[in-house]
N, C-alpha and C positions, 0 to 999 in steps of 0.2 A: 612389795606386797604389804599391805596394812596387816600391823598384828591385832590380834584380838585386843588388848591393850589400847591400841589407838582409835578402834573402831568403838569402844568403848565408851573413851573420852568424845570424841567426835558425834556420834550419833546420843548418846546419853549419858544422864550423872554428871554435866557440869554444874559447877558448884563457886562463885555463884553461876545460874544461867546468864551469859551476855542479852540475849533476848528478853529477857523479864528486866531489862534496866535501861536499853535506850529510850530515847526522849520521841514522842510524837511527833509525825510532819504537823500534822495540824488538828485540828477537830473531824478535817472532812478525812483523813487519811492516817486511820488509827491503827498502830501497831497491834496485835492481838496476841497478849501476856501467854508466855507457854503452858501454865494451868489451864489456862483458856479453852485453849487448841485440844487440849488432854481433852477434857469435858466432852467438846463436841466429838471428838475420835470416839471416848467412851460410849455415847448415844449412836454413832452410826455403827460402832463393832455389837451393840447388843438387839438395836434390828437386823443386821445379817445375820447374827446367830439367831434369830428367832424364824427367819424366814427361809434358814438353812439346815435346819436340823439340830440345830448348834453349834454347826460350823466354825471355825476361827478366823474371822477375813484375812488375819495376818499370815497366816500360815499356806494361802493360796499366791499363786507366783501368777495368776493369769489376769488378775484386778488390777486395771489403771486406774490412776487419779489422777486429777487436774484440780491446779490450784489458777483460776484464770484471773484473778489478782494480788498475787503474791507479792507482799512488802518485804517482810523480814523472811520470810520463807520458814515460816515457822511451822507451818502445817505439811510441808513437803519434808520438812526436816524430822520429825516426829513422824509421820508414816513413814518415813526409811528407816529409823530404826527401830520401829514396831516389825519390819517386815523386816528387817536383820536379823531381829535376834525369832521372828515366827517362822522363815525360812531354812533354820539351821539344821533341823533331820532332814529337810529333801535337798537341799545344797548343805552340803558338809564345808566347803569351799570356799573359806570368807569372802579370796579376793572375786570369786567367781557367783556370788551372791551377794555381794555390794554391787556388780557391775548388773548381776540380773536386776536388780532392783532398781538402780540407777537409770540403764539406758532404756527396758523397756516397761516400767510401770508409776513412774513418775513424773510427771509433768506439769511445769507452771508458765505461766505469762505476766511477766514483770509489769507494774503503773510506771513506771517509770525506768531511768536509767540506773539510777542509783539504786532500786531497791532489786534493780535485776541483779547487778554483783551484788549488794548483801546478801540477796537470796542464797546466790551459786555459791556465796562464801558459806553460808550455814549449810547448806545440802554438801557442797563437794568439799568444802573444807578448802575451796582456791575460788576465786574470783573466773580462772581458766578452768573449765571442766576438764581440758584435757592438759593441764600442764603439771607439772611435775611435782606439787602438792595433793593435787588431786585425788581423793579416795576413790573414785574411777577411773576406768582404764578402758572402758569401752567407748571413748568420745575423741572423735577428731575433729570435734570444734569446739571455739571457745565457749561458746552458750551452753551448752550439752541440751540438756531437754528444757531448760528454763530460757524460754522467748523474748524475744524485747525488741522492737525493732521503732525511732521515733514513725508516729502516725500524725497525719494532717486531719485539722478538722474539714466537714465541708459544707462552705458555706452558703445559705440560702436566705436571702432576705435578712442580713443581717444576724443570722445564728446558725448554728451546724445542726445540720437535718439528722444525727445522729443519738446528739446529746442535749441538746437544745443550749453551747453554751456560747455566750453573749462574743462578737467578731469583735465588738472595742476594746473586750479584756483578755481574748484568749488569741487574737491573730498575732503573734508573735515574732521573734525574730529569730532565728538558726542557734542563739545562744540559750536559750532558756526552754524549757521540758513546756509542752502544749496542754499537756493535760487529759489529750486524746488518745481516750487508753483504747487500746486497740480490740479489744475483746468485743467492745458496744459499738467498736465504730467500721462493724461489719455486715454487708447486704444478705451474706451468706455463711455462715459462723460455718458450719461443717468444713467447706470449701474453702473458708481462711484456715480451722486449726490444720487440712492438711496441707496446709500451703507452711506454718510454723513449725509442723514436725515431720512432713514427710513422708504421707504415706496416708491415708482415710481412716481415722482415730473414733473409737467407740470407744468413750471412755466410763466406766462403772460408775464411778463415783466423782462429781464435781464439789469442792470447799473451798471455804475463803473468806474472808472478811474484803466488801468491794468499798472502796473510795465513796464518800455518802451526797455531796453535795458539790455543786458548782454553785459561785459567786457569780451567777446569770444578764442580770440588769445591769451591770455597771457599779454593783457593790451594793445595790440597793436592798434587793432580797436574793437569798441562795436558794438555788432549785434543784431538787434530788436528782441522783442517778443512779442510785443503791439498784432501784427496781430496775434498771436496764438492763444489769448482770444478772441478777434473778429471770428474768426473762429470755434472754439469751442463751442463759443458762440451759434452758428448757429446751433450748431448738438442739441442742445437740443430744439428749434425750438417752439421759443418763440413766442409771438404777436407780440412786441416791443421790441426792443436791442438800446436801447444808452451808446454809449461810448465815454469818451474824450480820444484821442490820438496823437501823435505828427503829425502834418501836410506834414512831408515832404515823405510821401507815395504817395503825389498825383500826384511828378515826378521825384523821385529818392529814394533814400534807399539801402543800403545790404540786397539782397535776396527778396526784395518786388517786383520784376516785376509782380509774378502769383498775391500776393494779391492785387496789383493797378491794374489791369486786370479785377480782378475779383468784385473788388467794383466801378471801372465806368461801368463796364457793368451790375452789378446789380440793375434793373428799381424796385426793391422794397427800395432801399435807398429813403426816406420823407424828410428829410429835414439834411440840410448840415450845419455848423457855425461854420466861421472859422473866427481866431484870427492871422495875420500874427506877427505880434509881442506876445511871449507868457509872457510876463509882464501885459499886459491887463489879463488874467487871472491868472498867480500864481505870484503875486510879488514878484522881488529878484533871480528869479529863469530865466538862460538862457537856453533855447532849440532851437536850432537854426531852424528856416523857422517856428516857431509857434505854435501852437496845432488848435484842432478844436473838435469840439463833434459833431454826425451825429444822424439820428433817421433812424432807419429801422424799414419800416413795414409790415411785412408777407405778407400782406392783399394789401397792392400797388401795383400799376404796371403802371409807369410814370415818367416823370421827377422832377426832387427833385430841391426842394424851396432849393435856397443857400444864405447865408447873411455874407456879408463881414466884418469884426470888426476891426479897428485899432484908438483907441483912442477912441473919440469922435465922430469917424466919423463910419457913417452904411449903408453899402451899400447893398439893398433887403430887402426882400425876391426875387427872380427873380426865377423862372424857366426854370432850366438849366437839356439840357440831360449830363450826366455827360461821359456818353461814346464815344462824339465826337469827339476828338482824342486821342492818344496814353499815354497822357497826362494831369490832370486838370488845364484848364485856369481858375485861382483863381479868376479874378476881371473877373468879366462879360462885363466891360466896354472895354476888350481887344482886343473882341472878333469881332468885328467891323472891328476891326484893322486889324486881322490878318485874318479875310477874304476876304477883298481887299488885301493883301499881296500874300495870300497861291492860290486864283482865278486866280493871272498871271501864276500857273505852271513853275516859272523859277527855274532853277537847286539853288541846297542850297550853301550855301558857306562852307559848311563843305567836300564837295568836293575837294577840297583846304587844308584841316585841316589834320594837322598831328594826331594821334592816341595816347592814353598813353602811354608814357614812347617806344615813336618812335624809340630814341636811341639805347633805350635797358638799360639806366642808371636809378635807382632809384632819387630821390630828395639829397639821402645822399653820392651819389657817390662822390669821390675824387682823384679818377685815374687819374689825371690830375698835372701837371705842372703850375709854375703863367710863367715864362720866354719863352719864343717861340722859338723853335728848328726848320732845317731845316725840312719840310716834314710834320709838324701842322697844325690841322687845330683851332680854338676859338672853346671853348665850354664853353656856357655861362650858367650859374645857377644861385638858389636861396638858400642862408645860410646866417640863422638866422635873417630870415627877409630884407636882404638885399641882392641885387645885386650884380653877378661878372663875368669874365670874364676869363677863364684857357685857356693852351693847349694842346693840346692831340695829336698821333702823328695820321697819314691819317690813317695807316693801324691798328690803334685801333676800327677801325668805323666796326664794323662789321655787324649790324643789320639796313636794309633800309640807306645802302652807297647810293644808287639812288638819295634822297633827301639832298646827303651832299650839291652837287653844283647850290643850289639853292636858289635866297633872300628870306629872311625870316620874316614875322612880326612875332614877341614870343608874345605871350600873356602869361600871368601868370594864372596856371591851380585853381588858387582858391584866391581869393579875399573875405572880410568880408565886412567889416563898419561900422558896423551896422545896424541898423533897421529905424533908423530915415530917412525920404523920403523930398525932393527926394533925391533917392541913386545913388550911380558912377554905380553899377551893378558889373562891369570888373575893375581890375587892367591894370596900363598904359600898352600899345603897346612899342614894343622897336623894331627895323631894326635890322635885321643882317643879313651878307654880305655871300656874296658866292665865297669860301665856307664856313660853318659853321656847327656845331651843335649844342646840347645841353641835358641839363637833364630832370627828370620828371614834374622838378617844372612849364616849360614851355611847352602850345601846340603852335605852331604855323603853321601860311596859309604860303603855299609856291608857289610862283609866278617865274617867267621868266629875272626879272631886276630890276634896284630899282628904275626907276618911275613906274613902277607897287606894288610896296610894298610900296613907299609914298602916292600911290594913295589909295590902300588899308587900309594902317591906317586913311586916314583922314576919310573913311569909316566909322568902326572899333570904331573912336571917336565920332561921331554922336549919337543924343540921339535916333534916330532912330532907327539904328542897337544894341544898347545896350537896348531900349525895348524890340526885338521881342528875346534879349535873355533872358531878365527876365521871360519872359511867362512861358517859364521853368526851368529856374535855380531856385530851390527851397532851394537849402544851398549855402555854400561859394565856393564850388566845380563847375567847368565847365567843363562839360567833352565834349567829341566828339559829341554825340546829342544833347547837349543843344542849338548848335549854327543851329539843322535841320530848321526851319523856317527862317533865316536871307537867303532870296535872292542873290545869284551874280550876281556881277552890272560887267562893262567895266574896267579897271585900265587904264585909256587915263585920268582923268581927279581930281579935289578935289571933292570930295563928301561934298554935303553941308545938314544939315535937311531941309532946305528951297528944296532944287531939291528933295528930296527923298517924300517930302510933296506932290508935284507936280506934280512928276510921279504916286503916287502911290492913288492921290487920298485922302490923310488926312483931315479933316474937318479941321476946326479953335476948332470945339470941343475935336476933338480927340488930335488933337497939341497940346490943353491945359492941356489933361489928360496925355499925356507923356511926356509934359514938368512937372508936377505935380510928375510924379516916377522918374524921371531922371537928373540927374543934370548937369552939364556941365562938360566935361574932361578935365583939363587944363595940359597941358605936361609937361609945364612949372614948376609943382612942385612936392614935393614930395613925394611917394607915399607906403604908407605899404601894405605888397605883407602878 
């Protein structure tokens, strides 16, 4: 029998934590730091207590939890000794309340093989639930309640109808882990968990941090599968589901339109927290537009507390409906903004905006010529980072010729910087003349002359207009919608922030919060696309 001493060591107060120090599988498959795990714990123990009188969920022996993709086992690990040490008036019994705890109110399903034994090593303290290290005594098998079992994808037309991931890089051989994590790769989730624990499981509370992304296309682009656990989530139809997952669902993604859809208009979504920088939560490790972990509550029906995190700095709780537009406006402080903007009803300026890959040319096209021939027109692109200029002959133009004889401001269709604020947002504006074209790497607004397109860049450069696109550019990418909120203004004149302040109404408070994300665009230098 475990002494209180060991169960001590084992469930809490190591020092250092092993878990706050192993190394990541990868970007898609992110360990979650035990402060972490705390945090979210903390937010689901304070909506049950709010929706139980005050209750203590730890101190209830009838709540199960499922962790349905448990890496390090870090969140089953920390609910067993919350419910150790909350258990201990109604079981007196250590070794008899580590085993309540253990065999019926804890439950995970390993991604993999290997993080199945981590897990079992941080929950039972053995790799074997039931062997002879094990701080449980209630298991006669080696898994005890954490699952794992290899899954096959399946395949249809070249990709698995489950997860959509790509048969040339994931059909594998009996030595290497599939990737096919079993949880998503079910017709029937209820009907598998009781086929993985034996017996028709209603479980309270579902957490986890799931696997974010498959390398889909053959390495080309990576395509999410966070929302499929999220989803799945749902069909077994929990009290609570918290999950952390990458943030930039809440205005772009591959293939997330239905699931951002379907999570702003869901008024059972409690509470929102989001990290724009995802360094605040897993050091070392970049995801671009952030992470965030959310709390749903069956039992809700309302707008959801949202709190903003970057740094040091915490913005909320505030309640927000999260389905007010098409899109989530991350900082609530925006939102001010962009209803004295979106109130005048004036046409957007993506009306103006050229569409992907206009042309017709990819980013890596090179059908072009550097020396000008008669009957050319410029086609200017981006390779390797830098700027240039080709020519191509007129009648190469095949797709949307209409727009060859027109000024052009190019914007560059995807810019970074980083995270540190205030940020540029957009990479520089460049003129080009009429005629012209170009390739993917640029969209550009196409106007009448070119004091209409200088007038338009000074626009374009404004921290004004480069806020109401951050509202929704959520990665490095700018596509055709991000720019639906920026207003069209006149090209007769320089666009100044000071006039767009003025026309539109901006406080001195709000000037100071977009001068706070935005920083000034200087033309003058130079700039990585």
């Amino acid at each position: 029998m475990p002494s209180e001493a060991q169960v001590s060591f084992t469930l809490h107060g190591r020092n250092p934590d092993v878990l706050s120090c192993i190394a990541n599988l990868s970007n898609d498959e992110v360990f979650t730091p035990p402060e972490f795990a705390n945090r979210m714990l903390d937010t689901l123990a304070n909506a049950w207590a709010a929706d139980h009188n005050g209750a203590n969920i730890w101190t209830n022996k009838t709540v199960k939890f499922l962790d349905p993709c448990t890496k390090s086992g870090v969140f089953l690990r920390e609910i067993t000794s919350r419910l150790t040490r909350g258990l201990a008036d109604e079981i007196p019994d250590l070794q008899e309340r580590v085993d309540h705890v253990l065999t019926k109110q804890v439950f995970g399903i390993g991604i993999t093989h290997l993080t199945s034994l981590l897990a079992r090593r941080s929950v039972y303290c053995s790799k074997h639930a039931n062997g002879e290290h094990s701080i449980a005594k209630g298991f006669t098998s080696d898994a005890g309640n954490i699952w794992f079992a290899r899954t096959e994808h399946t395949w249809e037309n070249g990709r698995c109808a489950h997860c959509g991931a790509n048969q040339g890089s994931y059909d594998r051989g009996k030595g290497l882990e599939t990737h096919a994590y079993a949880f998503i790769h079910a017709g029937d989730i209820r009907a598998r968990a009781a086929e993985f624990f034996g017996g028709d499981m209603q479980f309270d509370v579902i957490i986890g941090n799931p696997p974010y992304q498959l390398g889909s296309d053959g390495g080309t682009r990576d395509v999410p599968i966070y929302q499929r656990f999220v989803e799945q989530a749902k069909m077994l139809q929990p009290r609570f589901l918290a999950m952390v997952i990458p943030s930039r669902w809440m205005a772009s993604g591959l293939g997330l339109t239905e699931f951002r859809q379907t999570m702003l208009g869901d008024r059972r979504m409690r509470e929102l927290v989001d990290y724009p920088a995802a360094n605040d939560v897993f050091p070392g490790v970049e995801i671009k537009a952030g992470v965030c972990y959310f709390l749903w509550d069956a039992t809700h029906d309302g707008d959801c507390m949202v709190t903003t995190v970057r740094g040091g700095n915490v913005v909320g709780p505030i309640a927000r409906n999260l389905g007010e537009y098409d899109v989530f406006v991350r900082d609530a402080r925006a939102v001010s903004i962009l209803h004295k903007v979106l109130d005048r009803d004036e046409q957007p300026i993506n009306a103006i905006l050229a569409r992907d890959k206009e042309f017709g040319w990819t980013s890596n096209f090179d059908g072009f010529h550097e020396r000008q021939r008669s009957g050319d027109v410029p086609v200017f692109y981006i390779r390797k980072m830098k700027r240039g200029v080709g020519h191509i002959a007129r009648t190469e133009v095949t797709k949307s010729d209409h727009l060859t004889d027109t000024w052009k401001v190019l914007v560059p269709q995807a810019f970074n910087g980083g995270d540190a604020l205030p940020h540029q947002i957009l990479g520089k504006p460049l003129i080009a003349p009429s005629p012209s074209v170009c390739t993917q790497s640029f969209l550009f607004f196409y106007v009448t002359s070119r004091s209409a397109a200088i007038s338009l860049m000074s626009y374009y450069t404004t921290r004004f207009f480069r806020f109401l696109v951050s509202v929704r550019k959520i990665t490095q990418h700018a596509t055709h919608s991000t720019y639906a909120w920026v207003p069209m203004q006149t090209w007769n004149r320089t666009w100044t922030d000071e006039d767009l302040y003025l026309k539109y109404g901006i406080t001195r408070e709000e000037q100071a919060y977009i001068e706070s994300q935005v920083r000034v665009m200087n033309l003058g230098e130079n700039d990585d696309e």
